[in-house]
The first five atom37 places (N, CA, C, CB, O) and aatype in JSON, in Angstrom:
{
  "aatype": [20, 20, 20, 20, 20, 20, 20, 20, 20, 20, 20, 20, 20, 20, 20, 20, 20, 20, 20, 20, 20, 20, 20, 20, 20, 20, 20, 20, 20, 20, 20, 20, 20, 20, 20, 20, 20, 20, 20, 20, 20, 20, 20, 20, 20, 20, 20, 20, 20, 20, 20, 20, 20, 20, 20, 20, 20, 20, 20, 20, 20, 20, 20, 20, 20, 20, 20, 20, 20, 20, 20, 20, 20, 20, 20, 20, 20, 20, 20, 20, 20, 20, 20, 20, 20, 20, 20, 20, 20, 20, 20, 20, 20, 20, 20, 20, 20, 20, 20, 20, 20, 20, 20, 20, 20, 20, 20, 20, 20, 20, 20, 20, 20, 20, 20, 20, 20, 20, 20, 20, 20, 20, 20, 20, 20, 20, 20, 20],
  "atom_mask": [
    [1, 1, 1, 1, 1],
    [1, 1, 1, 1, 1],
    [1, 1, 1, 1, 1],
    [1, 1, 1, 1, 1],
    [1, 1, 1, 1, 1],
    [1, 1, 1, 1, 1],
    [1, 1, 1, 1, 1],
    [1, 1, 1, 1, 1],
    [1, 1, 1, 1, 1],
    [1, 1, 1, 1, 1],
    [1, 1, 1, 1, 1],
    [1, 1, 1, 1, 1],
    [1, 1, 1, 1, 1],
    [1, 1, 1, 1, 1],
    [1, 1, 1, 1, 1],
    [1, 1, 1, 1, 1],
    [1, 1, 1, 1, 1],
    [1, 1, 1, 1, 1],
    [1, 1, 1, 1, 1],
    [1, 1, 1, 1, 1],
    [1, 1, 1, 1, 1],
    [1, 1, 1, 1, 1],
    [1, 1, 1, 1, 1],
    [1, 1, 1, 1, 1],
    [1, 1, 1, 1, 1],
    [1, 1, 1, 1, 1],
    [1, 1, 1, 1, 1],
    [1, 1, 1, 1, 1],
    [1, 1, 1, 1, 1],
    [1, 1, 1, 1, 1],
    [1, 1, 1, 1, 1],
    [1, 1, 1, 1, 1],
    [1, 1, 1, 1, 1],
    [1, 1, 1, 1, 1],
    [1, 1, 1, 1, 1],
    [1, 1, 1, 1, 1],
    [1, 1, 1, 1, 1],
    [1, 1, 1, 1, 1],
    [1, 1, 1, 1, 1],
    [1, 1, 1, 1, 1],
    [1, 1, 1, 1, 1],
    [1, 1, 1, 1, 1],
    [1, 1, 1, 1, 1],
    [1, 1, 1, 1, 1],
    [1, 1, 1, 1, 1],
    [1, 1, 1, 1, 1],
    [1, 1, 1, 1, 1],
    [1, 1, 1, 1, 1],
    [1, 1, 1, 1, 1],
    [1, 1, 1, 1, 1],
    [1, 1, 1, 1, 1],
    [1, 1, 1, 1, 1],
    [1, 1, 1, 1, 1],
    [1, 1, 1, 1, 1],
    [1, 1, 1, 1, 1],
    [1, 1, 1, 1, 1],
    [1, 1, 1, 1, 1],
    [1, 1, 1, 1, 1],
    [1, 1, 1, 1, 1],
    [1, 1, 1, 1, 1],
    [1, 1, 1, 1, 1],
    [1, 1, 1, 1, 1],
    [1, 1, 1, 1, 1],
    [1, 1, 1, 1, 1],
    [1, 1, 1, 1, 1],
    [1, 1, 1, 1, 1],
    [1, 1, 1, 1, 1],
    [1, 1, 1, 1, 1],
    [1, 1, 1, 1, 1],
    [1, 1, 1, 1, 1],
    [1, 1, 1, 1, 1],
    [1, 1, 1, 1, 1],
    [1, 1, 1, 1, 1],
    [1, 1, 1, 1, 1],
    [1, 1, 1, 1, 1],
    [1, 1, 1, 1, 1],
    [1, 1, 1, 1, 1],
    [1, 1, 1, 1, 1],
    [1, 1, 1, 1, 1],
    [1, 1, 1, 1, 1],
    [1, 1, 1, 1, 1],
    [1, 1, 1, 1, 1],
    [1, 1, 1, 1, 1],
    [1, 1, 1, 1, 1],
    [1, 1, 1, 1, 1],
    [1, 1, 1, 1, 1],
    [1, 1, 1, 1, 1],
    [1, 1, 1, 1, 1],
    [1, 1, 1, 1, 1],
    [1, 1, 1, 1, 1],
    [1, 1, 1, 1, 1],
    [1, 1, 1, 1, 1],
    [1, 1, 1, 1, 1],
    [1, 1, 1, 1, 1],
    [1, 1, 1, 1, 1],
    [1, 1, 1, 1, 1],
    [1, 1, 1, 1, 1],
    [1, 1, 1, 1, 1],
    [1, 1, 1, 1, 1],
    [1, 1, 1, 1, 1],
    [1, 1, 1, 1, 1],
    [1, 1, 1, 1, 1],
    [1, 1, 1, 1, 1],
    [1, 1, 1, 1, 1],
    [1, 1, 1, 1, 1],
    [1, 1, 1, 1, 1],
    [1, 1, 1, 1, 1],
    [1, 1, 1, 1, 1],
    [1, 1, 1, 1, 1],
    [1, 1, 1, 1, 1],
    [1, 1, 1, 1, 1],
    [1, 1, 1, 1, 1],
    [1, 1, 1, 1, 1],
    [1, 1, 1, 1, 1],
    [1, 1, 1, 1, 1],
    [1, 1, 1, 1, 1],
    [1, 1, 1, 1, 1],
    [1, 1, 1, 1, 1],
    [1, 1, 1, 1, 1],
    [1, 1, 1, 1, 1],
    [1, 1, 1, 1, 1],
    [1, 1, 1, 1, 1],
    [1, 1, 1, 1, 1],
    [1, 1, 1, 1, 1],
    [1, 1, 1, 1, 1],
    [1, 1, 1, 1, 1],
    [1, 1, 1, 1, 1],
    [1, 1, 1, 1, 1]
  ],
  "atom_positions": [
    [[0.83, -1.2, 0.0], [0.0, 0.0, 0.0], [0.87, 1.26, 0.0], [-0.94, 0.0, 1.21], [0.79, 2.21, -0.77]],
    [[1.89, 1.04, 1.21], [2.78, 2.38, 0.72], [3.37, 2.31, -0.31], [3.81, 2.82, 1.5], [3.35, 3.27, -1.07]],
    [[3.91, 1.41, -0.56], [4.72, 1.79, -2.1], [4.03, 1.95, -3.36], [5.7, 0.72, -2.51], [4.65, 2.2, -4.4]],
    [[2.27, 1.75, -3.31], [1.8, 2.44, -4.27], [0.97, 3.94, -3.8], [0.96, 1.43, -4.99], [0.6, 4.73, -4.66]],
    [[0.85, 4.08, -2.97], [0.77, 5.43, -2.57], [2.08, 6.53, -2.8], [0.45, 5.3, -1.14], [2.04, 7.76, -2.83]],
    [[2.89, 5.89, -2.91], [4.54, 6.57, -3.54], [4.65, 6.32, -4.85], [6.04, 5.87, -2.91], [5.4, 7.14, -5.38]],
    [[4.18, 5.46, -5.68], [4.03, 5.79, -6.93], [2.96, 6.43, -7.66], [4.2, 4.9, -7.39], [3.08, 6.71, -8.85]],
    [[1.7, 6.73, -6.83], [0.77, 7.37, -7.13], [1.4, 9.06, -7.16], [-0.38, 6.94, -6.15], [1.39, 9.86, -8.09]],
    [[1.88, 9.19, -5.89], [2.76, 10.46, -6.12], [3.4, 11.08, -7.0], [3.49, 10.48, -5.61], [3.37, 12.23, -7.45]],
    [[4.3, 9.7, -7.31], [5.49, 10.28, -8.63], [4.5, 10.7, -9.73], [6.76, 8.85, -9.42], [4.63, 11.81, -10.26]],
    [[3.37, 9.74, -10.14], [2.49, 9.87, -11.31], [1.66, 11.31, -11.36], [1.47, 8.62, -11.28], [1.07, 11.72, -12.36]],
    [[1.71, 11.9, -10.23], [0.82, 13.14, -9.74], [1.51, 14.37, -10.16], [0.59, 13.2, -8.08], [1.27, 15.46, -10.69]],
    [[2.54, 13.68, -9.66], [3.83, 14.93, -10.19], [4.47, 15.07, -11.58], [5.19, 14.72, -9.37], [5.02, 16.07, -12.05]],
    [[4.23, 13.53, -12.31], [4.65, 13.67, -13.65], [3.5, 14.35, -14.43], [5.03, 12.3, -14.24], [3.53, 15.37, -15.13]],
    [[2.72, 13.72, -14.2], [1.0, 14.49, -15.29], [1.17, 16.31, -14.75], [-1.46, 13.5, -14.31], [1.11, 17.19, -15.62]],
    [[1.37, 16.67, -13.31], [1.0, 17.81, -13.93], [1.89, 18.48, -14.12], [0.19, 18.46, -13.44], [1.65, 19.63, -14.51]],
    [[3.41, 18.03, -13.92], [4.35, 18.95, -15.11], [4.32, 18.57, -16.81], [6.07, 18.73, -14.68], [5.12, 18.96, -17.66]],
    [[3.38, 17.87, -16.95], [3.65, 17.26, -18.52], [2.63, 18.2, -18.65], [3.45, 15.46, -19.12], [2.79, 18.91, -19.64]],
    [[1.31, 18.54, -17.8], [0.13, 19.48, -18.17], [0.78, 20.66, -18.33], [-1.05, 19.63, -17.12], [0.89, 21.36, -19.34]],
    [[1.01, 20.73, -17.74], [1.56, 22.55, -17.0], [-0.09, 23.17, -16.95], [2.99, 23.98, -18.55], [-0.66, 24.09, -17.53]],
    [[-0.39, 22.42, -16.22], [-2.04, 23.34, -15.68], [-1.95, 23.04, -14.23], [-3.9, 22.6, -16.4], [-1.46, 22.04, -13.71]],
    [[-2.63, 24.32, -13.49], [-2.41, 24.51, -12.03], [-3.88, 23.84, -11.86], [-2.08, 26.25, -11.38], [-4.08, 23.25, -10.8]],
    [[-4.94, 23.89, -12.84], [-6.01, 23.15, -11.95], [-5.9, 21.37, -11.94], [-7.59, 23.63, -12.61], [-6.4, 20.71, -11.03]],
    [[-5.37, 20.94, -12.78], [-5.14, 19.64, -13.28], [-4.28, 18.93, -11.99], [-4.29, 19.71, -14.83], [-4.42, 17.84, -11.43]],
    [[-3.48, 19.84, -11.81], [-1.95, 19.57, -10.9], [-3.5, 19.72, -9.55], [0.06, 21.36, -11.01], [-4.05, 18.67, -9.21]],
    [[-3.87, 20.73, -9.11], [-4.34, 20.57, -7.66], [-5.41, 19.62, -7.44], [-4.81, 21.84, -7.12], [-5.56, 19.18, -6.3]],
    [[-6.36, 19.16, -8.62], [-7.65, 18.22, -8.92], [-6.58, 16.84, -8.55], [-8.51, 18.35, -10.92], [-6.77, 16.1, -7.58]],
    [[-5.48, 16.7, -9.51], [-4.82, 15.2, -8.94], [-4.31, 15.71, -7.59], [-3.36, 14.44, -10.0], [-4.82, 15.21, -6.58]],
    [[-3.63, 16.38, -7.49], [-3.08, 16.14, -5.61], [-4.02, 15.96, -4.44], [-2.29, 17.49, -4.99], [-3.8, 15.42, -3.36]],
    [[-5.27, 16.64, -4.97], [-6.13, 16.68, -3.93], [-6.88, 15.24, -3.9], [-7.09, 17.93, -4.09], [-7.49, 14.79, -2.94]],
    [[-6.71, 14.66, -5.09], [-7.49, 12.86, -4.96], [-5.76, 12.14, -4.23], [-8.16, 11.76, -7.43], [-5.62, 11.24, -3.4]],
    [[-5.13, 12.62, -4.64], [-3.68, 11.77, -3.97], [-4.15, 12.15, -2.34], [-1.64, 12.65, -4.55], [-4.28, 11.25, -1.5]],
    [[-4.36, 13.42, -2.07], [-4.58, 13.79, -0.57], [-5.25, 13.22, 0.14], [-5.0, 14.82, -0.32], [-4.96, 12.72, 1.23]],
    [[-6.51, 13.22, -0.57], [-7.75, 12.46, 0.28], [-7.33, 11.01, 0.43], [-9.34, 12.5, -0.54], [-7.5, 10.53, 1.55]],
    [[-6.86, 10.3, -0.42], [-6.28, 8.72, -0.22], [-5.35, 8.42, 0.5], [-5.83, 8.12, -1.24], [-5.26, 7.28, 0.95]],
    [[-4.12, 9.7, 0.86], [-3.29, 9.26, 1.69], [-4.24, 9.34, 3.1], [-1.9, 10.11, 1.6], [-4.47, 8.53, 4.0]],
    [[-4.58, 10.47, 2.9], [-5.34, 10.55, 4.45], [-6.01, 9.63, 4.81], [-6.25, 11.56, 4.71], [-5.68, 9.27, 5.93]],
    [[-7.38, 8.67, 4.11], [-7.85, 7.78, 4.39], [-6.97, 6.17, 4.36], [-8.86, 8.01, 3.68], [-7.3, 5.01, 4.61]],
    [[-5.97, 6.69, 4.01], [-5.0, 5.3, 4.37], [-4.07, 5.35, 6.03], [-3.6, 5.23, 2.9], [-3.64, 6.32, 6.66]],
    [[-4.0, 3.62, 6.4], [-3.99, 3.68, 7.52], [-2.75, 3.77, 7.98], [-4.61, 2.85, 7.96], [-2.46, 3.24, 9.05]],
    [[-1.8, 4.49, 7.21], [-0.38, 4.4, 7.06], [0.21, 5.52, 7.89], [0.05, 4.46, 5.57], [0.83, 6.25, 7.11]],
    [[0.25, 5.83, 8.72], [0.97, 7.17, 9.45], [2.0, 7.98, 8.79], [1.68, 6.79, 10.68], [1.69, 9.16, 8.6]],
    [[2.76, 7.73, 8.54], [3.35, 8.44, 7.96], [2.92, 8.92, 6.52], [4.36, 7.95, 8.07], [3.72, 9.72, 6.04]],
    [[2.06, 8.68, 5.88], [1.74, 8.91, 4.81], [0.41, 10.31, 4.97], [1.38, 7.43, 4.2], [0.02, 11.24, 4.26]],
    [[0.05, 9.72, 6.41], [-1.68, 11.28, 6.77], [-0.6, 12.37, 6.77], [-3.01, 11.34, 9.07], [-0.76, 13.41, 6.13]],
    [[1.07, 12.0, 7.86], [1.57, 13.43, 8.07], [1.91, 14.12, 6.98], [2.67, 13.5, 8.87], [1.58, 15.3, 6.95]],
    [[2.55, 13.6, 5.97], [2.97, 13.56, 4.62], [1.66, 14.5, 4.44], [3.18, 11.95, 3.75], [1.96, 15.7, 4.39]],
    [[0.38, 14.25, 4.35], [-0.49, 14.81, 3.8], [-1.37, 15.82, 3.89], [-0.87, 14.25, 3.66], [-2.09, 16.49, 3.15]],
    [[-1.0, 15.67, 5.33], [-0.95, 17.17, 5.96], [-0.16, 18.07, 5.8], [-0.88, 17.24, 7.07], [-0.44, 19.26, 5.93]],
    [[1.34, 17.43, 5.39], [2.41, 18.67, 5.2], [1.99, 19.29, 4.15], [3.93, 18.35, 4.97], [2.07, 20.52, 4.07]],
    [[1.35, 18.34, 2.93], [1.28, 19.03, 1.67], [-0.09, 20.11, 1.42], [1.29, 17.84, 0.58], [-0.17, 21.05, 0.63]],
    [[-1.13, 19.6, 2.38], [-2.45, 20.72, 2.06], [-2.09, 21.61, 2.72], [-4.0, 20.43, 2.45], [-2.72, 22.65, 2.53]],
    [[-0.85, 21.68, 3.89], [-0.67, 23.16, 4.23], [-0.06, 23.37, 3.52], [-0.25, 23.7, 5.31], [-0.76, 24.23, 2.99]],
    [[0.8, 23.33, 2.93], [1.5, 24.26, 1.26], [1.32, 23.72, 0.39], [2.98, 24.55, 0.9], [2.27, 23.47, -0.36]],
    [[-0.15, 23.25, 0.06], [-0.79, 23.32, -1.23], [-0.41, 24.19, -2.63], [-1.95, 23.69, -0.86], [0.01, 23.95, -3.76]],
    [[-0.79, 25.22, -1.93], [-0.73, 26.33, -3.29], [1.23, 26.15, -3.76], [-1.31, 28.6, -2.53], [1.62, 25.89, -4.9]],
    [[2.0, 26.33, -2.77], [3.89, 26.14, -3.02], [3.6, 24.87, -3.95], [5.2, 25.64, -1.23], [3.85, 24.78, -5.15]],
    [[3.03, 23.95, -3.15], [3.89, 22.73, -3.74], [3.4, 21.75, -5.0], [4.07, 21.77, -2.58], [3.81, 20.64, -5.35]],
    [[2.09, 22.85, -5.68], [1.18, 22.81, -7.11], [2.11, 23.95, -7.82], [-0.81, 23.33, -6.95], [1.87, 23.84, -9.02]],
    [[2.94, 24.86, -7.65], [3.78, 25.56, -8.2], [4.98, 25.06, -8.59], [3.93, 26.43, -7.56], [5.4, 24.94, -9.74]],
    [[5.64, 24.69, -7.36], [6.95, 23.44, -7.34], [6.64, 22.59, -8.56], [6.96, 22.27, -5.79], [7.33, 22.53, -9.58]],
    [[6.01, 22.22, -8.41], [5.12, 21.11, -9.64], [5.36, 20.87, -11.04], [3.74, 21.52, -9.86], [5.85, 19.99, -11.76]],
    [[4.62, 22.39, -11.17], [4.65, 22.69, -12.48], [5.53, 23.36, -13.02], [3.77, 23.16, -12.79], [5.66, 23.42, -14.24]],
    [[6.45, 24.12, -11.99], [7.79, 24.71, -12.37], [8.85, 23.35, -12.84], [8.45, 25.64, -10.91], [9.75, 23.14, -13.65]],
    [[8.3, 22.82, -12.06], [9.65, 21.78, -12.19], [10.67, 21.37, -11.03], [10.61, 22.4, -13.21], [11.35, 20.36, -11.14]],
    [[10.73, 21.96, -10.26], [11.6, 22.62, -9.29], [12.03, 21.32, -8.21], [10.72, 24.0, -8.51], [11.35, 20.34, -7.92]],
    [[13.19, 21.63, -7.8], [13.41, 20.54, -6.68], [14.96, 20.69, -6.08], [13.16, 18.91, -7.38], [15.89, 21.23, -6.68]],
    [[15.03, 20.14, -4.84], [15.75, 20.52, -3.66], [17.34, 20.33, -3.91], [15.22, 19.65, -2.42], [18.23, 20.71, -3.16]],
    [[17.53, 19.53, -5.36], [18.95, 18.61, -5.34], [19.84, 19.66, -5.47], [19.21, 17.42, -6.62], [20.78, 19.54, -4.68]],
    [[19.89, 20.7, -6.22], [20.94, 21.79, -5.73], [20.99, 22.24, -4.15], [20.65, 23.12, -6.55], [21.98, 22.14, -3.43]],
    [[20.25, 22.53, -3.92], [20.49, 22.52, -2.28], [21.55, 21.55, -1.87], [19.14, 22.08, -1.45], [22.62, 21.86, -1.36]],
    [[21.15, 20.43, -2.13], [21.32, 19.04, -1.79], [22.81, 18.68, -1.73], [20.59, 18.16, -2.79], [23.5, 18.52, -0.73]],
    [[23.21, 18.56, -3.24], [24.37, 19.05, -3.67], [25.45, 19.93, -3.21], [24.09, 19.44, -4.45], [26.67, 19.78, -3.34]],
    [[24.57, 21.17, -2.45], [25.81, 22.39, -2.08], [26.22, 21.64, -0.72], [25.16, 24.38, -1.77], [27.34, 21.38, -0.29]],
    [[24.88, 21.36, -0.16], [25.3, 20.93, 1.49], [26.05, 19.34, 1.72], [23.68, 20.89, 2.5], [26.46, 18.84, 2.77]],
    [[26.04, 18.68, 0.11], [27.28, 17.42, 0.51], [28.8, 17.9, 0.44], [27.22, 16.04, -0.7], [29.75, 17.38, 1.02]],
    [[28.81, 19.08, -0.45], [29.89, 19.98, -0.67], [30.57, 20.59, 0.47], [29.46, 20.97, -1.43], [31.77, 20.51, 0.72]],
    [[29.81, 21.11, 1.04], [30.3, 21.62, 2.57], [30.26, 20.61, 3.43], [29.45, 22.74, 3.25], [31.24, 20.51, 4.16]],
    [[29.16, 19.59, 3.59], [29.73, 18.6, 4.76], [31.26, 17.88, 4.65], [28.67, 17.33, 4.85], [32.01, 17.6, 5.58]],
    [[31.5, 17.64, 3.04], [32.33, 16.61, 2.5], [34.07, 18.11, 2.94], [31.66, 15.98, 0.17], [35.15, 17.6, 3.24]],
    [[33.98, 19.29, 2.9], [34.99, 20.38, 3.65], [34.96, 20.69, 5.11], [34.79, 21.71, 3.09], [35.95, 21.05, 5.74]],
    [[33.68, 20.51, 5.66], [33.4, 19.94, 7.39], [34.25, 19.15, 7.75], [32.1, 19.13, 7.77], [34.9, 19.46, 8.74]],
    [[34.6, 17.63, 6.96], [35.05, 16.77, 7.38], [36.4, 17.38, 6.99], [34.53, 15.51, 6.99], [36.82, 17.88, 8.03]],
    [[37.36, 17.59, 5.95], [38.13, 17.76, 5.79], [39.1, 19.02, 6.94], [37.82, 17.77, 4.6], [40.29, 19.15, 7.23]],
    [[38.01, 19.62, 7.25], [38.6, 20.95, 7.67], [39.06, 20.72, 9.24], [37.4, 22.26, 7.49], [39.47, 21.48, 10.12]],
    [[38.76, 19.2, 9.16], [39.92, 19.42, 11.2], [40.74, 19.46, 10.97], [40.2, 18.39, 12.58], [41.16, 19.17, 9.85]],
    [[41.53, 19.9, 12.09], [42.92, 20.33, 12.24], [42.86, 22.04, 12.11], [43.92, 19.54, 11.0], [43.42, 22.72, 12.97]],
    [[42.09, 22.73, 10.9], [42.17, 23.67, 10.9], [42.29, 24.95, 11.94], [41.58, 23.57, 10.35], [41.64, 24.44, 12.84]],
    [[42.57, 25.96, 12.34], [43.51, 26.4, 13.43], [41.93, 27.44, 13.47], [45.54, 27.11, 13.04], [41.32, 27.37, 14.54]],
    [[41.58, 27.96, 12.84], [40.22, 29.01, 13.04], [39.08, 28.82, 12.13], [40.6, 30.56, 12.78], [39.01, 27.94, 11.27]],
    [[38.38, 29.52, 12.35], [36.9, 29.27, 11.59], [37.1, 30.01, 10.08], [35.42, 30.11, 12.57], [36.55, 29.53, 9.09]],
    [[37.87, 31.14, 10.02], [38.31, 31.89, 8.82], [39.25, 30.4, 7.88], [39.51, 33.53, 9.44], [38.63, 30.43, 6.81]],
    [[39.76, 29.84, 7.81], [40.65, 28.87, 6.78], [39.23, 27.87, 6.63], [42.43, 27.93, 7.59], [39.09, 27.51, 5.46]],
    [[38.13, 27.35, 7.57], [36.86, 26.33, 7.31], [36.3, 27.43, 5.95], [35.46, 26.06, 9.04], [36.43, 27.16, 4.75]],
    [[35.9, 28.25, 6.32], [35.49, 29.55, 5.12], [35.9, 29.94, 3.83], [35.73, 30.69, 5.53], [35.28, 30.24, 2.82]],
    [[37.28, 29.85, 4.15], [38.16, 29.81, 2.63], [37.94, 28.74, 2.09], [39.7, 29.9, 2.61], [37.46, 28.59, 0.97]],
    [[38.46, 27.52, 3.2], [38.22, 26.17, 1.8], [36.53, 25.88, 1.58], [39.07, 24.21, 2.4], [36.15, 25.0, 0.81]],
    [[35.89, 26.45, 2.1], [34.17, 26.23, 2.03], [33.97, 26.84, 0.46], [33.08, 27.32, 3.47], [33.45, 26.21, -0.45]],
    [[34.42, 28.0, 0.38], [34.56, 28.79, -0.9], [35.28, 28.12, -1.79], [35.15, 30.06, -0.77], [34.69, 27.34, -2.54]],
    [[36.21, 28.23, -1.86], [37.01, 27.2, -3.26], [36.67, 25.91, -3.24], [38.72, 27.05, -3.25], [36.66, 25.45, -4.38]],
    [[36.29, 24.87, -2.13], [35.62, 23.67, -2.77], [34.04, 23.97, -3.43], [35.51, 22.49, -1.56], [33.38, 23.2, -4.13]],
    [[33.73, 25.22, -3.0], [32.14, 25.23, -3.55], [32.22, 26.13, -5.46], [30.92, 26.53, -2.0], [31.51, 26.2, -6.47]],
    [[33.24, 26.53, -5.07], [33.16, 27.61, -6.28], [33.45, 27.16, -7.86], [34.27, 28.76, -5.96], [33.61, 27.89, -8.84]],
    [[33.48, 25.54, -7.76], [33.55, 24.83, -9.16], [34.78, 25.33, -9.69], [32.3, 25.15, -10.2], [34.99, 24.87, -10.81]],
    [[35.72, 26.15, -9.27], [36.51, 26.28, -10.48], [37.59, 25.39, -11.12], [37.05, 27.3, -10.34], [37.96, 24.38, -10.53]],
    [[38.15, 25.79, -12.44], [38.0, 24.99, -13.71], [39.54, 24.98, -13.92], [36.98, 25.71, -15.05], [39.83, 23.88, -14.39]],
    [[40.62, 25.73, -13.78], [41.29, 25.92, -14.02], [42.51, 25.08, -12.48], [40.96, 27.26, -14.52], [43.69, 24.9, -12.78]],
    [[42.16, 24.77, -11.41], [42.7, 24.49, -10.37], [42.95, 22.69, -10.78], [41.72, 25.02, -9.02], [41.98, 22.09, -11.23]],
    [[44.4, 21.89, -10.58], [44.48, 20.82, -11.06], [44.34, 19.83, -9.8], [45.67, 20.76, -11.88], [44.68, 19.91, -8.62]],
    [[43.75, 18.93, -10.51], [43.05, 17.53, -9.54], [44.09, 17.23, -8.64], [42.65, 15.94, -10.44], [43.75, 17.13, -7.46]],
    [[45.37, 17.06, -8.93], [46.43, 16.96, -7.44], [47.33, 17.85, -7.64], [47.3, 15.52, -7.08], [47.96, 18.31, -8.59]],
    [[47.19, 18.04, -6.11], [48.35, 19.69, -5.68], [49.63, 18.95, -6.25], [48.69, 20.33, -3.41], [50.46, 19.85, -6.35]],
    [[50.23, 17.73, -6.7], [51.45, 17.94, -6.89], [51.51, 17.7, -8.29], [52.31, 17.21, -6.07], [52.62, 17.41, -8.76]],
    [[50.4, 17.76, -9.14], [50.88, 17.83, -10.59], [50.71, 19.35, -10.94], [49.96, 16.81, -11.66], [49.69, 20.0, -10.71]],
    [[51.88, 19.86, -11.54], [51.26, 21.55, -12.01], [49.88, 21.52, -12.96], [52.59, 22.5, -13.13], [49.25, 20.52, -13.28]],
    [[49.62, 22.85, -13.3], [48.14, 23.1, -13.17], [48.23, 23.24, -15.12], [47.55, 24.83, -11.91], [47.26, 23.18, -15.88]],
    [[49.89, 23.47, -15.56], [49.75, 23.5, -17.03], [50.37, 22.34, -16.84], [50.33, 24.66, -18.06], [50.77, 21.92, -15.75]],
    [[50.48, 21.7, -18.1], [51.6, 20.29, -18.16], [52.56, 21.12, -19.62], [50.49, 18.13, -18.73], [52.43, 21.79, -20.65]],
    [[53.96, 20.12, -18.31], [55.02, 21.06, -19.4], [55.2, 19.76, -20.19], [56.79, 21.93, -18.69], [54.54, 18.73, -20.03]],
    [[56.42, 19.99, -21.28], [56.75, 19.34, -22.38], [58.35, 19.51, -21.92], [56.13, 20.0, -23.9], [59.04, 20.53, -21.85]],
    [[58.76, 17.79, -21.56], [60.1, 17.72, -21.2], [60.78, 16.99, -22.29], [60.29, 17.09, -19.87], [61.94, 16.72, -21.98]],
    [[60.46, 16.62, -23.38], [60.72, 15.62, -24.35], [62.1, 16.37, -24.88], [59.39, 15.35, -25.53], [63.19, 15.89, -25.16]],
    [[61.61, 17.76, -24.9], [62.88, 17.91, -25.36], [64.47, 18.32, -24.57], [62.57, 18.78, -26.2], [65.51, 18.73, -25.08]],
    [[64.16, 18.02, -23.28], [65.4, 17.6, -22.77], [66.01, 16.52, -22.7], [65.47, 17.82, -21.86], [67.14, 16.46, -22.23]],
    [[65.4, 15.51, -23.15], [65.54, 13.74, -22.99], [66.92, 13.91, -24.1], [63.75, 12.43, -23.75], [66.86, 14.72, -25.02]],
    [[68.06, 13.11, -23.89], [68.67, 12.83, -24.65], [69.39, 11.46, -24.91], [69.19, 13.64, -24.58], [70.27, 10.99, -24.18]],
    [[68.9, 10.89, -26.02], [69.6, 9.58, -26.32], [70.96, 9.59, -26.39], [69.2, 9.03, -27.5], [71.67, 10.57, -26.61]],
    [[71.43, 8.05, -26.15], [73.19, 7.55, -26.41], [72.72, 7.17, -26.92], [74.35, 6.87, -25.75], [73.2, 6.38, -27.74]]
  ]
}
């Protein structure tokens, strides 16, 4: 029962971003609503309560498209420099590397001990 009450969801959420209609999107959530609620699943009424109180957000969310994984993403980014950052001596150096591990950049090379251009030594090599 729960796991089709969780695929009833996904299906709720696919139709009404494929609609892009706000009445379509709230007509299905609100039959998804009433079924979670009358199901005897607890966690699924709270679930369903979370969503008729931000009804109107989360029929927008919807149809925008929208969803949390950038969030998601930034904060494995910083936990994954959390961990790295003991030892660090103050909260200012956690900050710096919080910034340059978050800031994607493109030009910085995958290990500190290979340089960041690659040189061309071929032509110092010399055969006997």
């Amino acid at each position: 029962r729960a796991w089709r009450l969780k695929q009833a969801l996904r299906l709720v959420y696919r139709d009404a971003a494929a609609s892009n209609s706000e009445e379509i999107a709230q007509g299905a959530m609100n039959k998804w609503l009433s079924w979670a609620r009358r199901s005897r699943l607890e966690p699924f009424k709270r679930l369903a309560l979370t969503l008729k109180a931000h009804l109107g957000g989360v029929v927008r969310g919807m149809l925008d498209g929208r969803s949390n994984a950038y969030v998601e993403a930034m904060n494995g980014l910083l936990q994954q420099t959390k961990t790295a950052a003991r030892g660090f001596r103050n909260i200012e150096n956690f900050i710096a590397m919080a910034y340059l591990r978050m800031s994607k950049l493109k030009h910085l090379p995958q290990n500190p001990l290979v340089p960041a251009v690659a040189r061309d030594y071929g032509r110092y090599r010399h055969v006997c």
